[in-house]
C-alpha positions in Angstrom: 0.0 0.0 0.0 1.4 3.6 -0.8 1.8 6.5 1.5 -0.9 8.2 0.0 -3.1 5.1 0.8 -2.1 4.8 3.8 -2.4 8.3 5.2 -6.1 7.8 4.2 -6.6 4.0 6.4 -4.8 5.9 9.6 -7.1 8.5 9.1 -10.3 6.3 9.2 -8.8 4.5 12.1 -8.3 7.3 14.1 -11.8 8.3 13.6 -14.1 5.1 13.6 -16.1 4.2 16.5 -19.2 2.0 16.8 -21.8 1.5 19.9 -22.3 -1.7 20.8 -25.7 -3.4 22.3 -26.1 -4.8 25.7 -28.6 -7.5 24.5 -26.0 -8.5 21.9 -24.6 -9.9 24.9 -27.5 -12.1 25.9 -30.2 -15.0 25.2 -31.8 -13.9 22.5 -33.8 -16.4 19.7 -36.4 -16.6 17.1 -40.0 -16.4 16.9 -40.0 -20.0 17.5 -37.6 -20.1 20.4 -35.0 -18.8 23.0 -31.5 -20.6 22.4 -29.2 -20.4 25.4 -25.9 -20.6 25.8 -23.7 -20.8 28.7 -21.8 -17.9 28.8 -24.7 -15.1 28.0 -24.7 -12.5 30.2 -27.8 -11.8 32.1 -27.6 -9.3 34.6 -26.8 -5.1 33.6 -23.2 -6.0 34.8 -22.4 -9.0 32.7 -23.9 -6.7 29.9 -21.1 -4.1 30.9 -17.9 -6.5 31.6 -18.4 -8.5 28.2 -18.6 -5.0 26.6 -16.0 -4.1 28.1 -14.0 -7.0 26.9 -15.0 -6.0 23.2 -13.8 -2.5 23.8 -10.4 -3.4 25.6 -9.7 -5.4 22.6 -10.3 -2.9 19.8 -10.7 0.2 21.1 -13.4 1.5 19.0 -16.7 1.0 20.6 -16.3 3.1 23.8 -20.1 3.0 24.3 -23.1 0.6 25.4 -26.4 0.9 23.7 -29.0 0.0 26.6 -32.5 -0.6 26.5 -34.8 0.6 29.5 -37.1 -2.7 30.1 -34.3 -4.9 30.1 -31.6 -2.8 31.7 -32.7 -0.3 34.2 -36.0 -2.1 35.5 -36.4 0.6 38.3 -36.3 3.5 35.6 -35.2 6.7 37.1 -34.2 4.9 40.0 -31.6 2.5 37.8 -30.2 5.8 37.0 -27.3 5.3 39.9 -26.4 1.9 39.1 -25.6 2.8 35.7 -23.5 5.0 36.3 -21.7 3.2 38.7 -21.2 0.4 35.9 -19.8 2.4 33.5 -16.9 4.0 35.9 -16.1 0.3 36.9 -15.9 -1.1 33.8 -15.3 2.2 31.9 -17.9 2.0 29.3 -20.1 5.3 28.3 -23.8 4.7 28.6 -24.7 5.3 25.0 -28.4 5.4 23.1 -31.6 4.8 25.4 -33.7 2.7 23.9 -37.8 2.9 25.1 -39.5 -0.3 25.1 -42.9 -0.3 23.5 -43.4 -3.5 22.4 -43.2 -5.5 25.0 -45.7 -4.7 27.6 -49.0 -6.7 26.9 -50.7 -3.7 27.2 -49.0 -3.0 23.9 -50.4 -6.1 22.1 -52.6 -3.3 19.5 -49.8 -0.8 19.8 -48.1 1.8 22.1 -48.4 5.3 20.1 -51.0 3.6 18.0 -53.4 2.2 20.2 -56.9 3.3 19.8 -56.9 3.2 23.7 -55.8 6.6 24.7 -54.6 5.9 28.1 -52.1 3.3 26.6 -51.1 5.9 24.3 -50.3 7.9 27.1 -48.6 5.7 29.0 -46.0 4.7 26.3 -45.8 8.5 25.9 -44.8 8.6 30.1 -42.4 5.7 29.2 -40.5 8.0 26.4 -40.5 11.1 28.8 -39.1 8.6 31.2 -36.2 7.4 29.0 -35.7 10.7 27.6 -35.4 12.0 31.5 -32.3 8.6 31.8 -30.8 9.6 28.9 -30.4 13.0 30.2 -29.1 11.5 33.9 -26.8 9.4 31.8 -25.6 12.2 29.9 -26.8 10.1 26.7 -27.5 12.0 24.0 -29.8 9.8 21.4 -33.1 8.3 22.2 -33.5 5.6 20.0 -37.5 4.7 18.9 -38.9 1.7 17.2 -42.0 0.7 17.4 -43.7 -2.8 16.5 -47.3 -1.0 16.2 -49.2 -1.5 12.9 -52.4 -4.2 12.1 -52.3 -7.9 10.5 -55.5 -7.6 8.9 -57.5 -5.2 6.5 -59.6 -2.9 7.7 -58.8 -3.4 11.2 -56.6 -0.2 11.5 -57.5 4.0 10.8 -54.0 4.4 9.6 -54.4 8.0 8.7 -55.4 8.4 12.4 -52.7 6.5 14.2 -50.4 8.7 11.4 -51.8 11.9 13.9 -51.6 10.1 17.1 -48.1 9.1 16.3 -47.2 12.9 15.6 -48.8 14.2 18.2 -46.7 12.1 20.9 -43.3 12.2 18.7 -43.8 16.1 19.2 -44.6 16.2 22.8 -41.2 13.7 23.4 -39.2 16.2 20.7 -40.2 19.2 23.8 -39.0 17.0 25.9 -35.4 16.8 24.9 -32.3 18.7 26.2 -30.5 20.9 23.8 -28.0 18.7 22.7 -30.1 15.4 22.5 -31.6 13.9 19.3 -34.7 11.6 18.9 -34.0 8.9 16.3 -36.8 7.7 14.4 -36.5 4.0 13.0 -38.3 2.3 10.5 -39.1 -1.3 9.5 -41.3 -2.6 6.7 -43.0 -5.5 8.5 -42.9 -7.8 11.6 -44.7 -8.2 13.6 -47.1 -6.3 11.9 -48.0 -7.8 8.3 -50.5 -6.2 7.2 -49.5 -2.4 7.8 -46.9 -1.1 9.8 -47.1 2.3 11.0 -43.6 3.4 10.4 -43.0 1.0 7.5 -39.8 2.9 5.3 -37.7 5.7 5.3 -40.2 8.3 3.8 -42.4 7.9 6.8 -39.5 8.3 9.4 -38.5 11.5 7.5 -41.7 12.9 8.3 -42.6 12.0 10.9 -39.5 12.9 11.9 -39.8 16.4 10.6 -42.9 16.7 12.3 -41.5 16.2 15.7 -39.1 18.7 15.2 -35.7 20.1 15.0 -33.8 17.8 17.4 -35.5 14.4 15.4 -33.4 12.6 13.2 -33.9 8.9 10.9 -32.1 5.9 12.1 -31.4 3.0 9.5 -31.3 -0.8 10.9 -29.9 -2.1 7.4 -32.0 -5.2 8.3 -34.9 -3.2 7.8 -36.0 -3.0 4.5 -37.2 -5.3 1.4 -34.6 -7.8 -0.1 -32.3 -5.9 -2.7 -33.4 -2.8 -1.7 -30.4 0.3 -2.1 -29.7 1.0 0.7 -26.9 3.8 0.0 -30.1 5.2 -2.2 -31.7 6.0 0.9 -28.3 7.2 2.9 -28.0 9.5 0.2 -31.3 11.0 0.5 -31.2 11.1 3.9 -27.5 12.6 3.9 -29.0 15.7 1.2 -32.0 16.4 3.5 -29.6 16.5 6.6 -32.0 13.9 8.3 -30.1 10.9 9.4 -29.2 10.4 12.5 -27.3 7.0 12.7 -28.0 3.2 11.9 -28.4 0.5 13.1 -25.8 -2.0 10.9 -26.4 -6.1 10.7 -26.6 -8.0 8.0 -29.7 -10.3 6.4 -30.1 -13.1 4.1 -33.9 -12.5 4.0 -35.5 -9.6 6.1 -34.6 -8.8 10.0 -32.1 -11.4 10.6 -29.9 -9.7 12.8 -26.9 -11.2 11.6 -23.6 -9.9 12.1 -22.4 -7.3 9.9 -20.9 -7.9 6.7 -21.5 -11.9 6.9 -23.9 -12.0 4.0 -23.2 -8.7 1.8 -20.3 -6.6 2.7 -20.3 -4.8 -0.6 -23.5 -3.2 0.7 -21.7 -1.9 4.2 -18.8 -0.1 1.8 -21.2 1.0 -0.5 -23.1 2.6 2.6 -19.9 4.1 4.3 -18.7 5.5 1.1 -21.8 7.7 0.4 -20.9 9.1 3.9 -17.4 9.6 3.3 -18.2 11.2 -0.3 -20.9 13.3 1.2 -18.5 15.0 4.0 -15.4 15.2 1.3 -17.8 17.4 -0.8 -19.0 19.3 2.4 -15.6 19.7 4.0 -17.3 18.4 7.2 -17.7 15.8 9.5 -21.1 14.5 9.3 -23.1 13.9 12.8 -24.3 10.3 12.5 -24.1 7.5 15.6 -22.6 3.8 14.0 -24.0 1.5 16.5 -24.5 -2.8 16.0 -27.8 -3.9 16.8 -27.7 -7.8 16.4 -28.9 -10.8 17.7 -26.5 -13.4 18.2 -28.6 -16.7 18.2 -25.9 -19.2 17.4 -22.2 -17.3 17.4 -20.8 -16.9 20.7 -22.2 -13.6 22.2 -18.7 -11.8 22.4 -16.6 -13.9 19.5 -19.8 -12.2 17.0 -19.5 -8.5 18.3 -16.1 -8.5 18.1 -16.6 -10.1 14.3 -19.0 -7.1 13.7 -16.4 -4.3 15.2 -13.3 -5.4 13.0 -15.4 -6.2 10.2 -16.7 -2.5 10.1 -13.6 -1.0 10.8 -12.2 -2.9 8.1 -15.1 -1.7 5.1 -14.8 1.9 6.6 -10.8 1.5 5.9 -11.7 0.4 2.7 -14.4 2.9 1.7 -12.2 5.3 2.8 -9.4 4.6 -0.1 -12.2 5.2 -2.8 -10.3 8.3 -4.9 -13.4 10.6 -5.0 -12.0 13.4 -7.0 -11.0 10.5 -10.0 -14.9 9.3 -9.3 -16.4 12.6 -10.1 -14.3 12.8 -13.2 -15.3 9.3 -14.1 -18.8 10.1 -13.6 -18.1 13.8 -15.7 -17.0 11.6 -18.0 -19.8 9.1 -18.2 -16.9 6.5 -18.5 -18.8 3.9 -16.4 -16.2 1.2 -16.3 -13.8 3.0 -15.0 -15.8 4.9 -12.0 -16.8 1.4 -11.0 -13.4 0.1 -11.1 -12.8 2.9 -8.6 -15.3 1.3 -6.0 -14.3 -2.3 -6.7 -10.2 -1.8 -7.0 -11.0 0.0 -3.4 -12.9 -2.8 -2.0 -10.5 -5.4 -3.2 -7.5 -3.6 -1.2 -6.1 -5.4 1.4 -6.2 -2.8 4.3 -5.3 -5.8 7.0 -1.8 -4.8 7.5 -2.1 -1.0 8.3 -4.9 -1.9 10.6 -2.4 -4.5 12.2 0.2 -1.4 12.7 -2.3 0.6 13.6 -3.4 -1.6 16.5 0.3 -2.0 17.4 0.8 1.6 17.9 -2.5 1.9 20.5 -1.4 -1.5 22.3 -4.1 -3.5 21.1 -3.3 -6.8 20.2 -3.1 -7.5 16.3 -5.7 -10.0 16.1 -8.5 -9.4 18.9 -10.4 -12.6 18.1 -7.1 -14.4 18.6 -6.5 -12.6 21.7 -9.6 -13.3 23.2 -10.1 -16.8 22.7 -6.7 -16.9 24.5 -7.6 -14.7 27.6 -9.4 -16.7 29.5 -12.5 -14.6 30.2 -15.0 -17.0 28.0 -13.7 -20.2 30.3 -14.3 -17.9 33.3 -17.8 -16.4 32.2 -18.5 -19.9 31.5 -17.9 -21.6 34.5 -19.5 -18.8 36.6 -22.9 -18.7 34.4 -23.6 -22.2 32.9 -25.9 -23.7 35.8 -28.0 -20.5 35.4 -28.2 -19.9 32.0 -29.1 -23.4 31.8 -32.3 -23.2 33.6 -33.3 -19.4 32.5 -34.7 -18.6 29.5 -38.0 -17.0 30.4 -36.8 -13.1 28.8 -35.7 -11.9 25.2 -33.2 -9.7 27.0 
């Protein structure tokens, strides 16, 4: 690799950082079933020491995603624990994610429900997170919501359209100055029929309708297969609305798997639009990376670390895409030759100066390597087996 090259990986290095997810870290499963496995973590703490682990091996993902039902039960009053986790294990609290799915009281939808008091009470729930968020000095609230009908004619989906902009813009007065409230999307499940915030156009609105502060978050397992993605990051990138992502990979639909396993064309394809859109506005752009998997077979921590070096790696390689020789391609309308651009970029081995690069911050070269021989999954094992083995009553 050149100098010229190079200069360009070191650069992405020293700027890449993801945010991991606590319940990457635990039981999770299918529709059809919970799959356990010995070493999941199940308490708030495990969440933060396996992070941890992730983090002390990389260096990139300083931050834990957490979600409230799962990891502050008490609410407000979880506040103090949190905290105290994240100076032990040295972890920022990162997005807040609300729960409005889970709740049977939810079962015909949270800002959807034709029931205003449950309405309201999902609305209390989002104050509520928005208030942790603030205690946590968080800055994104994260919102996705499972509401939306299975059969025809069973929903007013011009109504819940109001309802849901009413309470988006009495959460959006909610906020701090510096917080933003990130509005995801997600064509279908468990809704089939219609989902209230089904695709990117509705979160843009919607968002907009909230206000100022509200921004559109991409899961890139939420959308129809072959969909362009990178279509809708550059959309989102002109109109200054998106606020981060979600990033996993699928085979079919929401399959949560880790990133780059199925299609990782796609992730450079998505970081380049990024990188091209701040080269051409001299600027960094303000968008959250965070992982948002669900590890049903892969060990818990072996998979998020996959996902981290994985990312870091396509964001090394997007990086090396010569944009100036791309718009003069494209001037050109010489369409082999801007392509070769993107694949010759992609094909770059960027493995070594990552290696150095690690070296120099006194991480170890190969953190898979070095965490299958630290001992810690022997350990968490031993210590969490006999539980794990007779819980699995929780997704998260």
């Amino acid at each position: 690799m050149d100098s010229r090259k190079a200069e360009r990986v070191y650069g992405a290095l020293e700027r890449f950082a993801i945010e991991i997810p606590s319940w990457g870290f635990a039981n999770t499963g299918t529709r059809f079933g919970k799959f356990s496995q010995p070493a999941a973590a199940a308490t708030i703490e495990e969440k933060f020491s396996d992070a941890s682990q992730v983090h002390r091996l990389t260096g990139i993902c300083p931050s834990i995603a957490l979600h409230v039902q799962w990891d502050l039960p008490a609410g407000l009053q979880s506040v103090g624990e949190i905290q105290r986790l994240a100076r032990v294990y040295g972890m920022q609290p990162g997005s807040i994610n609300p729960n409005l799915f889970q709740d049977q009281r939810y079962k015909y939808g949270s800002f959807g429900n034709a029931d205003k008091s449950i309405r309201d009470m999902a609305l209390r729930h989002t104050k509520d997170s928005i208030e942790i968020a603030r205690g946590l000095h968080s800055r994104d609230i994260s919102m996705w919501f499972a509401d939306g009908s299975n059969y025809p004619g069973t929903a007013n989906i011009r109504q819940r359209k109001r309802w849901f902009e009413h309470n988006l813009r009495a959460c959006h007065a909610e906020l701090s100055a510096g917080q933003r409230l990130f509005i995801e999307y997600k064509p279908f499940e468990p809704a089939f029929y219609h989902t209230d915030i089904a695709d990117w156009g509705m979160a843009l609105l919607l968002a907009r309708s909230a206000g100022p502060q509200a921004k559109v978050l991409v899961d890139t397992g939420h959308h129809y297969l072959a969909q362009n993605i990178e279509q809708i990051v550059a959309w989102l990138l002109s109109e200054e609305m998106l606020g981060g992502f979600h990033f996993n990979d699928r085979r079919y639909a929401d399959d949560d798997l880790t990133l780059g396993s199925i299609d990782p064309y796609q992730v450079f394809r998505i970081f380049h639009e990024i990188l091209y859109f701040e080269e051409e506005r001299d600027q960094r752009a303000d968008i959250a990376f965070m992982i948002d998997q669900s590890h049903n077979l892969k060990g818990k921590i072996e998979a998020m670390i996959q996902t981290v070096t994985m990312a870091q790696m396509i964001f090394c390689k997007a990086a090396l895409v010569d944009n100036a020789s791309l718009a003069e391609a494209r001037d050109k309308c010489d369409l082999v030759g801007a392509e070769s651009l993107f694949q010759d970029a992609f094909a770059t081995d960027v493995r070594p100066a990552i290696e150095e690069w690690r070296d120099s911050k006194g991480y170890p070269r190969d953190p898979m390597m070095a965490f299958r021989e630290s001992g810690y999954l022997n350990r968490i094992t031993n210590e969490r087996a006999e539980r794990n083995a007779g819980s699995v009553s929780s997704y998260a």
